[in-house]
DSSP file (Angstrom, degrees, kcal/mol; ACC not computed):
  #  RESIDUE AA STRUCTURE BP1 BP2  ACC     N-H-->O    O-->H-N    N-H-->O    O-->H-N    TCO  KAPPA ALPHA  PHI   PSI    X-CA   Y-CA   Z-CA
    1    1 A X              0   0    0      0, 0.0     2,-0.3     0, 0.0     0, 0.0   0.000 360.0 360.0 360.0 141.1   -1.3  -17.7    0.9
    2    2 A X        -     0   0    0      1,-0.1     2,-0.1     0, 0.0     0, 0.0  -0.821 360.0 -97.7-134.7 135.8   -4.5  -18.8    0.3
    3    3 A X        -     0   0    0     -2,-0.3     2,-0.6     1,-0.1    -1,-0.1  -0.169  26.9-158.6 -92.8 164.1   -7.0  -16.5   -1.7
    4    4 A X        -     0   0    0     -2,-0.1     2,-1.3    18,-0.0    -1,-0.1  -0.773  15.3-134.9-121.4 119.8   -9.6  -14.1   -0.2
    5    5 A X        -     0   0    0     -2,-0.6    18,-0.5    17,-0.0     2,-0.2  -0.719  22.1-161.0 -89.6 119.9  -12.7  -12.8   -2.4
    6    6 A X        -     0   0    0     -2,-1.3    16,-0.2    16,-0.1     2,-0.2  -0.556   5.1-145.4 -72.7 136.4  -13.3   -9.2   -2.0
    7    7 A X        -     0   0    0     14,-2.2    14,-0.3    -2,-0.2     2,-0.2  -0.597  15.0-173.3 -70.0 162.1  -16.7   -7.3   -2.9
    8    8 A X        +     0   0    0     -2,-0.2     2,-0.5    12,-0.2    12,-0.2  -0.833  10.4 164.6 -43.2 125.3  -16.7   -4.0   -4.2
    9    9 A X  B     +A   19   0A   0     10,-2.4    10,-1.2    -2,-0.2     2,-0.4  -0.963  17.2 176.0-153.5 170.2  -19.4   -2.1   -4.7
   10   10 A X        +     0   0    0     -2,-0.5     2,-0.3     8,-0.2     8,-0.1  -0.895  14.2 176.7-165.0 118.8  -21.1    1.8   -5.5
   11   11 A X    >   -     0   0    0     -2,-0.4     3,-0.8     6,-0.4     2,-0.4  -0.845  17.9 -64.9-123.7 159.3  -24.3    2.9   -6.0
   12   12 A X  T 3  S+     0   0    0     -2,-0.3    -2,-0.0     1,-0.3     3,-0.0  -0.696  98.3  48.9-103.9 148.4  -26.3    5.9   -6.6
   13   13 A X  T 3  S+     0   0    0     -2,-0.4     2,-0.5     0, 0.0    -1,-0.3  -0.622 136.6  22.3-101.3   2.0  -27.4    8.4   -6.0
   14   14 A X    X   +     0   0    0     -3,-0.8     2,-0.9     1,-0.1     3,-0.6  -0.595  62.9 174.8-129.6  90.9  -23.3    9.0   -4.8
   15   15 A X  T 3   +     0   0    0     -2,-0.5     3,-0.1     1,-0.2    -3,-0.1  -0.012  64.8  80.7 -93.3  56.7  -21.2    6.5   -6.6
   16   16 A X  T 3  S+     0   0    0     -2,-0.9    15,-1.1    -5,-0.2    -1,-0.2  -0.159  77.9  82.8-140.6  40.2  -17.9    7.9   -5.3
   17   17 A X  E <   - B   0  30A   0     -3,-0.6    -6,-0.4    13,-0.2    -1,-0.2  -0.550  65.2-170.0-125.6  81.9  -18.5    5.9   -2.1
   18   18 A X  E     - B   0  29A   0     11,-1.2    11,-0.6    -8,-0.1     2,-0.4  -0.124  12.2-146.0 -41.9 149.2  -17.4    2.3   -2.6
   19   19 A X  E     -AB   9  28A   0    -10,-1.2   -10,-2.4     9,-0.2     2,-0.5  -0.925  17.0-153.3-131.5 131.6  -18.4   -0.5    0.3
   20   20 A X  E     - B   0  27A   0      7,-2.8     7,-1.4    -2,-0.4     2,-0.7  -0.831   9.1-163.1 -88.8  96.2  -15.7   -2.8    0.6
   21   21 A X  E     + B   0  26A   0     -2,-0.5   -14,-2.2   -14,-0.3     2,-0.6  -0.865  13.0 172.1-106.2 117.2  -16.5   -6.5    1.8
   22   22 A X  E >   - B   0  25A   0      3,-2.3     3,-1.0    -2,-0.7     2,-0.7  -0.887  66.2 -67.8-117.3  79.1  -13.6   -8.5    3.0
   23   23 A X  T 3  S-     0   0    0     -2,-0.6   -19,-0.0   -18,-0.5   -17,-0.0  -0.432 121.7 -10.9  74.7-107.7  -15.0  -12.0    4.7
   24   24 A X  T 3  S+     0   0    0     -2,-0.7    -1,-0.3    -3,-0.1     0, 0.0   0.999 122.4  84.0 -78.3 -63.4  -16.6  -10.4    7.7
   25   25 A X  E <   -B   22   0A   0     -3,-1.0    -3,-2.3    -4,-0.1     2,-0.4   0.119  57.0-158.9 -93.2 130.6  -15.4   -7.1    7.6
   26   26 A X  E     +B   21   0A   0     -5,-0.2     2,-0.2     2,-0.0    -5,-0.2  -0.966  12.5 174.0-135.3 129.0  -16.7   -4.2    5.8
   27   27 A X  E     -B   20   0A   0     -7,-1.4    -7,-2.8    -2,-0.4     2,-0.3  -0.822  17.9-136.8-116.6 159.4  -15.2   -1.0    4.7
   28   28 A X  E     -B   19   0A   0     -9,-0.3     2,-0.8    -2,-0.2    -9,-0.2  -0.922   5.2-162.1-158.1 137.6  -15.7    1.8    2.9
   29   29 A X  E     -B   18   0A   0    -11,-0.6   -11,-1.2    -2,-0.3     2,-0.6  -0.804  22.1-173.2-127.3  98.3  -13.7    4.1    0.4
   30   30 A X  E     +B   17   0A   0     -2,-0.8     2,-0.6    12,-0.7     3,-0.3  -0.713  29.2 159.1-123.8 111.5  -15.2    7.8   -0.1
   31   31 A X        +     0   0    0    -15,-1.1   -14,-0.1    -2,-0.6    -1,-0.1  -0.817  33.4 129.6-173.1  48.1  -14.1   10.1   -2.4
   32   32 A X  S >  S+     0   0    0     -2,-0.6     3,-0.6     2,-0.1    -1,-0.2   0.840  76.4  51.5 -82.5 -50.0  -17.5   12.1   -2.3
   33   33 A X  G >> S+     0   0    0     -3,-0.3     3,-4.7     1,-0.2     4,-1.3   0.831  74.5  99.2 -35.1 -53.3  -15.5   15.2   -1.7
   34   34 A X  G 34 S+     0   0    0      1,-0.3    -1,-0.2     2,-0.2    -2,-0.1   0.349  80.2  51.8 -63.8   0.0  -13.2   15.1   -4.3
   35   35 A X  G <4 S+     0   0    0     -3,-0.6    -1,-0.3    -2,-0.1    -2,-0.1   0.253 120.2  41.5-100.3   5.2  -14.9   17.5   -6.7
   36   36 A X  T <4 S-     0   0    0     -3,-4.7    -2,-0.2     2,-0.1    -1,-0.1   0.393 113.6-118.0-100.5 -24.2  -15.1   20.1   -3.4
   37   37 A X     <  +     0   0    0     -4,-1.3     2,-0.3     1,-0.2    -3,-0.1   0.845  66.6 147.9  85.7  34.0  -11.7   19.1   -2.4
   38   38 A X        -     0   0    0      0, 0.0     2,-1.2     0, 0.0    -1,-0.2  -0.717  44.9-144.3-112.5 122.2  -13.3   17.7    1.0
   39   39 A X        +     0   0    0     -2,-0.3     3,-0.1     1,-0.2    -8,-0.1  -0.820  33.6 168.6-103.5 117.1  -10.9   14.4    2.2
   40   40 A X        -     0   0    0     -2,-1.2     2,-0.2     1,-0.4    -1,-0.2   0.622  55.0 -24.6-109.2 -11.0  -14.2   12.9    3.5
   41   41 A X  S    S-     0   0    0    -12,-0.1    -1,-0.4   -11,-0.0   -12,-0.1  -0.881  93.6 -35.2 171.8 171.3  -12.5    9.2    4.1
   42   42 A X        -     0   0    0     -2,-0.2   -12,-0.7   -14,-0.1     2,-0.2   0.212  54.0-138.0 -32.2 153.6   -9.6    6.8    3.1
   43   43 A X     >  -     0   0    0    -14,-0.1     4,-1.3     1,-0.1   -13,-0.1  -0.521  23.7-108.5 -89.2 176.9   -8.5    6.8   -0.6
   44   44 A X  H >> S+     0   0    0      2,-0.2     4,-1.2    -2,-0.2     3,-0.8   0.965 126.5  53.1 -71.6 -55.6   -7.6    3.5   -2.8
   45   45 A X  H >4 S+     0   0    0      1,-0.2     3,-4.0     2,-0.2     4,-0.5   0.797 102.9  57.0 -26.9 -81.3   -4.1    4.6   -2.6
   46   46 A X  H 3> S+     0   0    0      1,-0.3     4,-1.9     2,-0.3     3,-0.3   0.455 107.6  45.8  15.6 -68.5   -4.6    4.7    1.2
   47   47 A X  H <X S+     0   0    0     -4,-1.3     4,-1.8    -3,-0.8    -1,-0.3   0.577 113.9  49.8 -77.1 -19.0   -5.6    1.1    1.2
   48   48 A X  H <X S+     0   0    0     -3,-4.0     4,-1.1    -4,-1.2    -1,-0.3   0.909 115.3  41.1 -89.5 -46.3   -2.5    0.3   -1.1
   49   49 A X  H >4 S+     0   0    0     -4,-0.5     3,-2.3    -3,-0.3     4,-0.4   0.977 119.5  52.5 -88.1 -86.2    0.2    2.4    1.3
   50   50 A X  H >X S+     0   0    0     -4,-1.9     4,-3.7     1,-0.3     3,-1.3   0.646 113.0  38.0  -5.1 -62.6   -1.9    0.6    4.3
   51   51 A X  H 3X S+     0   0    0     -4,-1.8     4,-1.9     1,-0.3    -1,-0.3   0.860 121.5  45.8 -79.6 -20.2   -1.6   -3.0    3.0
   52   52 A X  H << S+     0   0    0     -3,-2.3    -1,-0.3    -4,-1.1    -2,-0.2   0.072 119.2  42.6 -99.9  19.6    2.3   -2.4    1.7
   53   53 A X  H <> S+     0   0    0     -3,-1.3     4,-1.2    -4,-0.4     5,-0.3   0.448 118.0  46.5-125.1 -40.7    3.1   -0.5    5.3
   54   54 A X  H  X S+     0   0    0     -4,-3.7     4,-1.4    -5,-0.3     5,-0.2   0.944 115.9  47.7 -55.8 -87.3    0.9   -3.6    7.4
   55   55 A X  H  X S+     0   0    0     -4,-1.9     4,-1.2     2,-0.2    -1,-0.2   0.376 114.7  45.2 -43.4 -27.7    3.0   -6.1    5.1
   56   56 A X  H >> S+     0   0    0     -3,-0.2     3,-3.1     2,-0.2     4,-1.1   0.928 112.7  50.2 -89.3 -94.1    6.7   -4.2    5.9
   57   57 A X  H >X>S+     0   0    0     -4,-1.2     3,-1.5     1,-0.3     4,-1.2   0.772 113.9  40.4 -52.1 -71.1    6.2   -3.9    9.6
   58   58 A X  H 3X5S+     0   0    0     -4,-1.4     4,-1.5    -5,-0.3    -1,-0.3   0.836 116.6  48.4 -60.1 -22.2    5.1   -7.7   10.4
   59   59 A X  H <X5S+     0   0    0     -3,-3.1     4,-1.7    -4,-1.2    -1,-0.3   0.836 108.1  60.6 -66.7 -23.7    7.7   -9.2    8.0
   60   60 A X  H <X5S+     0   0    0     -3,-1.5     4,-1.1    -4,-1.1     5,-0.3   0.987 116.4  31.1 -41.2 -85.0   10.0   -6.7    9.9
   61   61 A X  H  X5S+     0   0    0     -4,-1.2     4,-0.8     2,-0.3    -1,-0.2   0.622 109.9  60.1 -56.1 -25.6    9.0   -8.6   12.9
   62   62 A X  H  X<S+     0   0    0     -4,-1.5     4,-3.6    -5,-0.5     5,-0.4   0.907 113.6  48.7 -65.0 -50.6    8.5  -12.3   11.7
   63   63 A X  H  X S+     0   0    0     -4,-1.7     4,-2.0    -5,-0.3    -2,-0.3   0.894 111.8  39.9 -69.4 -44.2   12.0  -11.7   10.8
   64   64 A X  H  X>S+     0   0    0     -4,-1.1     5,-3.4     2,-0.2     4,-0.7   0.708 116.9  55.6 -76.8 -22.1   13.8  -10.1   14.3
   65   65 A X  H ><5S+     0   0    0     -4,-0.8     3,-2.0    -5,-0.3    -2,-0.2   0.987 108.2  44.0 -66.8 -55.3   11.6  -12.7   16.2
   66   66 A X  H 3<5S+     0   0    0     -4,-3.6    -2,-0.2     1,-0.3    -3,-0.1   0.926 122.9  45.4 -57.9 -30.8   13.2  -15.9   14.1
   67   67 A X  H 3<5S-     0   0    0     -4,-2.0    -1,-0.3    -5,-0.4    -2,-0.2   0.669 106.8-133.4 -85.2   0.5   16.3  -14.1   14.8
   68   68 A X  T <<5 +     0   0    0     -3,-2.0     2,-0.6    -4,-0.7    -3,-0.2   0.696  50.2 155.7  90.3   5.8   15.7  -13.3   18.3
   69   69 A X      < -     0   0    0     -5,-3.4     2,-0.7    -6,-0.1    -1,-0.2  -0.757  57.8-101.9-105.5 118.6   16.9   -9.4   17.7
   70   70 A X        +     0   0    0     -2,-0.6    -1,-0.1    40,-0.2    -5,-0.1  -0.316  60.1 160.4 -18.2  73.4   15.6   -6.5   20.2
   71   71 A X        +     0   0    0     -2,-0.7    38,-0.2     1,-0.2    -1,-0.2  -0.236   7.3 166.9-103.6  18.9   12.7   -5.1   17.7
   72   72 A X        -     0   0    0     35,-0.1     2,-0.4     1,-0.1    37,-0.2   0.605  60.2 -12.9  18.4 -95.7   10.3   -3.3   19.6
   73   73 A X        -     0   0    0     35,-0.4    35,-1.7     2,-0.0     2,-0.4  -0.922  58.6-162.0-139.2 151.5    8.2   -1.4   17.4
   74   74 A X  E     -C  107   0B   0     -2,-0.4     2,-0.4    33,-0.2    33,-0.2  -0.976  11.0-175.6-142.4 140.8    8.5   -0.7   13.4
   75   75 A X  E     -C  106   0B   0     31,-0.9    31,-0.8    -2,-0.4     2,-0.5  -0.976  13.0-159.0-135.3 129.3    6.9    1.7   11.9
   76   76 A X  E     -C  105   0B   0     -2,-0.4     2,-0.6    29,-0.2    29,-0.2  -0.946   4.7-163.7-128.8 136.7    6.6    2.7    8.4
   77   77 A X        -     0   0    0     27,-1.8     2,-0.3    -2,-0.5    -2,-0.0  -0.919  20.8-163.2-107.8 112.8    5.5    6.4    7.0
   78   78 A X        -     0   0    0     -2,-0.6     2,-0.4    25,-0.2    25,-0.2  -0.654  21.4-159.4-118.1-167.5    4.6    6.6    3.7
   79   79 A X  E     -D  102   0C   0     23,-1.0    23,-2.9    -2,-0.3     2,-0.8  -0.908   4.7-160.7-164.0 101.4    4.1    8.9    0.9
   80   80 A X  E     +D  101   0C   0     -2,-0.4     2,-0.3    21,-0.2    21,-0.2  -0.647  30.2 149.7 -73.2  88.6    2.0    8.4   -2.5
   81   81 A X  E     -D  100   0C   0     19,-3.3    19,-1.1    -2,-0.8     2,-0.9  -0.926  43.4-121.0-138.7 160.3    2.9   10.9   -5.4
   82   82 A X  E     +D   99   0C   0     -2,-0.3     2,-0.2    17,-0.2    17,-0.2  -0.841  46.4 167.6 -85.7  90.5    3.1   11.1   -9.6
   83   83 A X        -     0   0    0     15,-1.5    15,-0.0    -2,-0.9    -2,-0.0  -0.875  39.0 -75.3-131.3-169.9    6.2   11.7  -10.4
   84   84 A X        -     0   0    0     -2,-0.2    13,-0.2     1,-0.2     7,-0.0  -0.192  22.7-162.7 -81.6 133.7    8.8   11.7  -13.9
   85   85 A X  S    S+     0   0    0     11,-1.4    -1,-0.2     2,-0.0    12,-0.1   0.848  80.3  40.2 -60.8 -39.9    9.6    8.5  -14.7
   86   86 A X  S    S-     0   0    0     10,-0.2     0, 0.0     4,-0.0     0, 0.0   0.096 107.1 -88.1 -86.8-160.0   12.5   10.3  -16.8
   87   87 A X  S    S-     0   0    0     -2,-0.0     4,-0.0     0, 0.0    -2,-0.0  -0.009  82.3 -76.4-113.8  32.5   14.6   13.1  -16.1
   88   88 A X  S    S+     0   0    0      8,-0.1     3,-0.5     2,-0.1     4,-0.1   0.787  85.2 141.0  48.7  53.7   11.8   15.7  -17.6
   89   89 A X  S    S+     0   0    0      1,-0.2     2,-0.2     2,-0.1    -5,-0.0   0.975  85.9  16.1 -65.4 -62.1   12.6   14.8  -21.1
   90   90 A X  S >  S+     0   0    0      1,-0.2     3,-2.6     2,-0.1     6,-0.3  -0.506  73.4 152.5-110.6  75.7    8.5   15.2  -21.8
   91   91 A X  T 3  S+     0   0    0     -3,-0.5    -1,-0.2     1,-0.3     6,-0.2   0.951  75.7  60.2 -40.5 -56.2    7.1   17.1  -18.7
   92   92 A X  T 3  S+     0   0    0     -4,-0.1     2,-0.7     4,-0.1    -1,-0.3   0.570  93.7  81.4 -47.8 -24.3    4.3   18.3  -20.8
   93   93 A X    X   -     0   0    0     -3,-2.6     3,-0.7     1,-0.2     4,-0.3  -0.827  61.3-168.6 -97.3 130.5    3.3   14.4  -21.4
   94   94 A X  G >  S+     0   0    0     -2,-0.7     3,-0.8     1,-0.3    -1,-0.2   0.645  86.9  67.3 -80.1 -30.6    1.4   13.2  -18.7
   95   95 A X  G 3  S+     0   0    0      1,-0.2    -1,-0.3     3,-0.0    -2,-0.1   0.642  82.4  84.9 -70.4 -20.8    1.5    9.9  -19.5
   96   96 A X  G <  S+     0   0    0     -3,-0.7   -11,-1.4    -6,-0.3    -1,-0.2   0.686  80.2  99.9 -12.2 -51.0    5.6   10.6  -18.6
   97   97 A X    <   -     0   0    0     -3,-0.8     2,-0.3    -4,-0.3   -13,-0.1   0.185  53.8-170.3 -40.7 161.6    4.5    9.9  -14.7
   98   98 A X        -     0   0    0    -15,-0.0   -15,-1.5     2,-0.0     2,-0.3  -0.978  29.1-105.9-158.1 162.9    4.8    7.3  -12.9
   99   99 A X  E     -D   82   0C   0     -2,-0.3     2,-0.3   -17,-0.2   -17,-0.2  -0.667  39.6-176.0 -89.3 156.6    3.2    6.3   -9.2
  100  100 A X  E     -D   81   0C   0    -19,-1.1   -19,-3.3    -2,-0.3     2,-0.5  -0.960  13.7-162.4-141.7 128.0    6.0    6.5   -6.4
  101  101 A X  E     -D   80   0C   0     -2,-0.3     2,-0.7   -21,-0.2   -21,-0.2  -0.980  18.1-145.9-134.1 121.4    5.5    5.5   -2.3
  102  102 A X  E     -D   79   0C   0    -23,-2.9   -23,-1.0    -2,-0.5     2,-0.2  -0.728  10.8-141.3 -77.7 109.3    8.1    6.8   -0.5
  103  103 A X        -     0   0    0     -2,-0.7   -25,-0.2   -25,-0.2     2,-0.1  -0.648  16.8-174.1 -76.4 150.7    9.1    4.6    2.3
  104  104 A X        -     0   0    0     -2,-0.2   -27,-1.8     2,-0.1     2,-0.2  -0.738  14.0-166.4-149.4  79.0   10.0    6.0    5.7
  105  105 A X  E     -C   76   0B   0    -29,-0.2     2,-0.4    -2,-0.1   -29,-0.2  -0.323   9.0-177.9-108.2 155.9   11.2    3.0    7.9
  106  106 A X  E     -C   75   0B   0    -31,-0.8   -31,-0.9    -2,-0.2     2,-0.3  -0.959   4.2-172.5-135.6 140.4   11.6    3.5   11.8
  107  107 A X  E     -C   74   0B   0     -2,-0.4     2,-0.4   -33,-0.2   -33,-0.2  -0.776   4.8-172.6-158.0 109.8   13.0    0.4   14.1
  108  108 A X        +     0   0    0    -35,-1.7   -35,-0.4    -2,-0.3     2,-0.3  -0.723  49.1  98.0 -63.2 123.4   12.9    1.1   18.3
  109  109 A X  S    S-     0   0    0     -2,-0.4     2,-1.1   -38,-0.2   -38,-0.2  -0.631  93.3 -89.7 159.6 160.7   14.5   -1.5   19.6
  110  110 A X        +     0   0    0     -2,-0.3   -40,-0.2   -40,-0.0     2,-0.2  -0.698  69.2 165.8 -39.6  48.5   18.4   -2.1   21.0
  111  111 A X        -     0   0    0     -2,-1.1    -2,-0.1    -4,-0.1    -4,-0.0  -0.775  43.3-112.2-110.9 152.5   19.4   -3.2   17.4
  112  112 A X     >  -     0   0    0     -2,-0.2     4,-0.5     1,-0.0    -1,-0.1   0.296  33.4-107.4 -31.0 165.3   22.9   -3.5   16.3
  113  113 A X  H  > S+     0   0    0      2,-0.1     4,-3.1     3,-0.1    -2,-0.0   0.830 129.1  43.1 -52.5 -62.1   24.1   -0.6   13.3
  114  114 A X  H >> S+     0   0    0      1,-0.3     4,-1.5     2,-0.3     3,-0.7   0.909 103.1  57.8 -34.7 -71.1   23.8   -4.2   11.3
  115  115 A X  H 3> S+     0   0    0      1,-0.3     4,-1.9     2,-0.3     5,-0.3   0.892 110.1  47.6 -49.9 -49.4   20.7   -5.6   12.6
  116  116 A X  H 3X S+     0   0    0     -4,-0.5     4,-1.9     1,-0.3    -1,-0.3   0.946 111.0  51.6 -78.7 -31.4   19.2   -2.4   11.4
  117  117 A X  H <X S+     0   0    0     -4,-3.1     4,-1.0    -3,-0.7    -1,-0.3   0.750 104.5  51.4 -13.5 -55.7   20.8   -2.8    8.2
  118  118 A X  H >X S+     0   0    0     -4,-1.5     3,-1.8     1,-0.2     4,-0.8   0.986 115.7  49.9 -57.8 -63.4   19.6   -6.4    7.6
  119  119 A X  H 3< S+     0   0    0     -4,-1.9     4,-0.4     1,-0.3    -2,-0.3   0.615 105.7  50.4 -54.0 -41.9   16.0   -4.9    8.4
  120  120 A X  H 3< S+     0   0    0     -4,-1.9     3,-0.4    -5,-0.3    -1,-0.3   0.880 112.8  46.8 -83.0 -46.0   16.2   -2.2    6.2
  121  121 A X  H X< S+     0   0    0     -3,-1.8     3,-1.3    -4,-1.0    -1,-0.3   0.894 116.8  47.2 -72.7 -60.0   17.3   -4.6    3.5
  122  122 A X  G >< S+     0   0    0     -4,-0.8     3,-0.6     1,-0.3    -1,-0.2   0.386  92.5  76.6 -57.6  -6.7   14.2   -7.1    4.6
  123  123 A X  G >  S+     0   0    0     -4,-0.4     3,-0.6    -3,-0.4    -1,-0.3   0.672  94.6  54.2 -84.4 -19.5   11.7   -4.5    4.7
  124  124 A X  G <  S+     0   0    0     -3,-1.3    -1,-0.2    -4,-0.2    -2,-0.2   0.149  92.8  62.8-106.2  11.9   11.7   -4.7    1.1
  125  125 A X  G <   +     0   0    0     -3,-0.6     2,-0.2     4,-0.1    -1,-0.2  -0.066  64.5 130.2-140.7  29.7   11.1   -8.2    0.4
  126  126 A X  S <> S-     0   0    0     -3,-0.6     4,-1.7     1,-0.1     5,-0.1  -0.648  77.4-104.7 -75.4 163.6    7.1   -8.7    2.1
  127  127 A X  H  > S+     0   0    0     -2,-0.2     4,-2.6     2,-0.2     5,-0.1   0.736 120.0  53.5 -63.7 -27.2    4.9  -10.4   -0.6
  128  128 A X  H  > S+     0   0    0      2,-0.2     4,-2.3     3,-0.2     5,-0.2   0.987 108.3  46.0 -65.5 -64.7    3.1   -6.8   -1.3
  129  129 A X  H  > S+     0   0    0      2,-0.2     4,-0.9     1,-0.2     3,-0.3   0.963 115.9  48.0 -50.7 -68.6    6.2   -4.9   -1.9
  130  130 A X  H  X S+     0   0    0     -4,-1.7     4,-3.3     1,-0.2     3,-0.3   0.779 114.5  51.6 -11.4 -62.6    7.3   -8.1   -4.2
  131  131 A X  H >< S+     0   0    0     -4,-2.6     3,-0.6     2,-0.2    -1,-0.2   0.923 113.3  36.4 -41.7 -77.6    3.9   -7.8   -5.8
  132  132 A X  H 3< S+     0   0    0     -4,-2.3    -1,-0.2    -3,-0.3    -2,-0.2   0.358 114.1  56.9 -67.0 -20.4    3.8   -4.4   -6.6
  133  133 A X  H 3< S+     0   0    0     -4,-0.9    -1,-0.3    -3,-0.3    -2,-0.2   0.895 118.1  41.6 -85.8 -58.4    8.0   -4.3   -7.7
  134  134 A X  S << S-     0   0    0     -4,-3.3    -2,-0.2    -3,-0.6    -3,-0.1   0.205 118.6-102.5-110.6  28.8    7.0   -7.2  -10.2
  135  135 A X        -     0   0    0     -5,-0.1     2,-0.3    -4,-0.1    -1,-0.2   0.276  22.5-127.1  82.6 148.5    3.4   -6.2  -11.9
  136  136 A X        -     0   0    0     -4,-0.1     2,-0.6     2,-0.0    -4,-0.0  -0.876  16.8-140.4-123.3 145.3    0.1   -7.6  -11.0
  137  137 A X        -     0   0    0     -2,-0.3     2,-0.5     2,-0.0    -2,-0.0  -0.965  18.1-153.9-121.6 159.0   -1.6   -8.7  -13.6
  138  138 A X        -     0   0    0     -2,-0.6     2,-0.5     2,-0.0    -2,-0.0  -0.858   3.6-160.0-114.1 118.7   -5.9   -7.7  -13.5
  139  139 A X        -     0   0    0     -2,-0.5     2,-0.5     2,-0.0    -2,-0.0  -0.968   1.2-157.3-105.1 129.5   -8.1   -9.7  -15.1
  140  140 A X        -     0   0    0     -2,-0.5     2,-0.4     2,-0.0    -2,-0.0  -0.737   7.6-174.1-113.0  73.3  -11.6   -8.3  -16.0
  141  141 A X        -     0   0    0     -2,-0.5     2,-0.5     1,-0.1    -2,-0.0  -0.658  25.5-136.5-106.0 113.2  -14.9  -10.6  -16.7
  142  142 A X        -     0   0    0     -2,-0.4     2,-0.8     1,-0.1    -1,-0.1  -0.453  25.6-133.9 -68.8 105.1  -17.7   -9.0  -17.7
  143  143 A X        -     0   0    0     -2,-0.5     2,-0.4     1,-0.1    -1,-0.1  -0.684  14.5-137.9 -75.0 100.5  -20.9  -10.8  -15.4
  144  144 A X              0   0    0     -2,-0.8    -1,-0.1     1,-0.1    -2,-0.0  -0.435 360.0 360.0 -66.1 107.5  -23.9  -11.6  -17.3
  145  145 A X              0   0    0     -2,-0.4    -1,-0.1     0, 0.0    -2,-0.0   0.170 360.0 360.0 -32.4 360.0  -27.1  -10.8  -15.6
């Protein structure tokens, strides 16, 4: 996979609007509301459940195509929430949380009891999910003006 340089950037007078440039393509991340409690446009989560629900569904399909298997449509629903890494040992501790995305996998097609089996099992091994299972690691370099 060959690597892609992103922009971010946010200025003011509202810096809780990001503009996102990705090659051609520009997007935007706005999270102007959140101190009304207004969902005024995608979150970064969003973009995270987005790129790890895009990544599911087309390995889905790379994979029923090489095998030839009745795949229609897959669709995956997910669901971003903080919850105890433990069994509420420290509730109180906030740092005790952990992020969690609930997967919700869907497969249309005339597949086998198996076939949907394999897939379920393959849904969990795009490069995002991978990513995200085995730590990313962020580097940060401060740019001298």
């Amino acid at each position: 996979m060959s690597s892609r340089t992103v922009i971010v950037s946010a200025e003011e007078p509202n810096g809780y609007v990001a503009n996102i440039q990705m090659g051609n393509q520009e997007f935007v991340i706005d999270e102007s509301g959140i101190e009304q409690g207004i969902d005024t446009g995608p979150t970064p989560y969003d973009y995270i459940m987005s790129a790890l629900g895009a990544c599911t569904v087309i390995t889905l399909h790379m994979y029923a195509k090489r095998k030839q298997w009745p795949l229609q449509r897959a669709e995956v629903t997910l669901v971003h929430e903080r919850v105890y890494a433990a069994d509420c040992e420290h509730c109180d501790d906030k740092a005790a949380k952990i992020s969690q995305i609930t997967k919700k996998l869907r497969l249309i097609g005339n597949l086998t009891q198996e076939q949907r089996l394999r897939l379920e099992i393959i849904s969990s091994k795009c490069p995002v999910q991978k990513s995200l299972h085995t730590g990313i690691i962020v580097q940060t370099e401060l740019v001298h003006e």
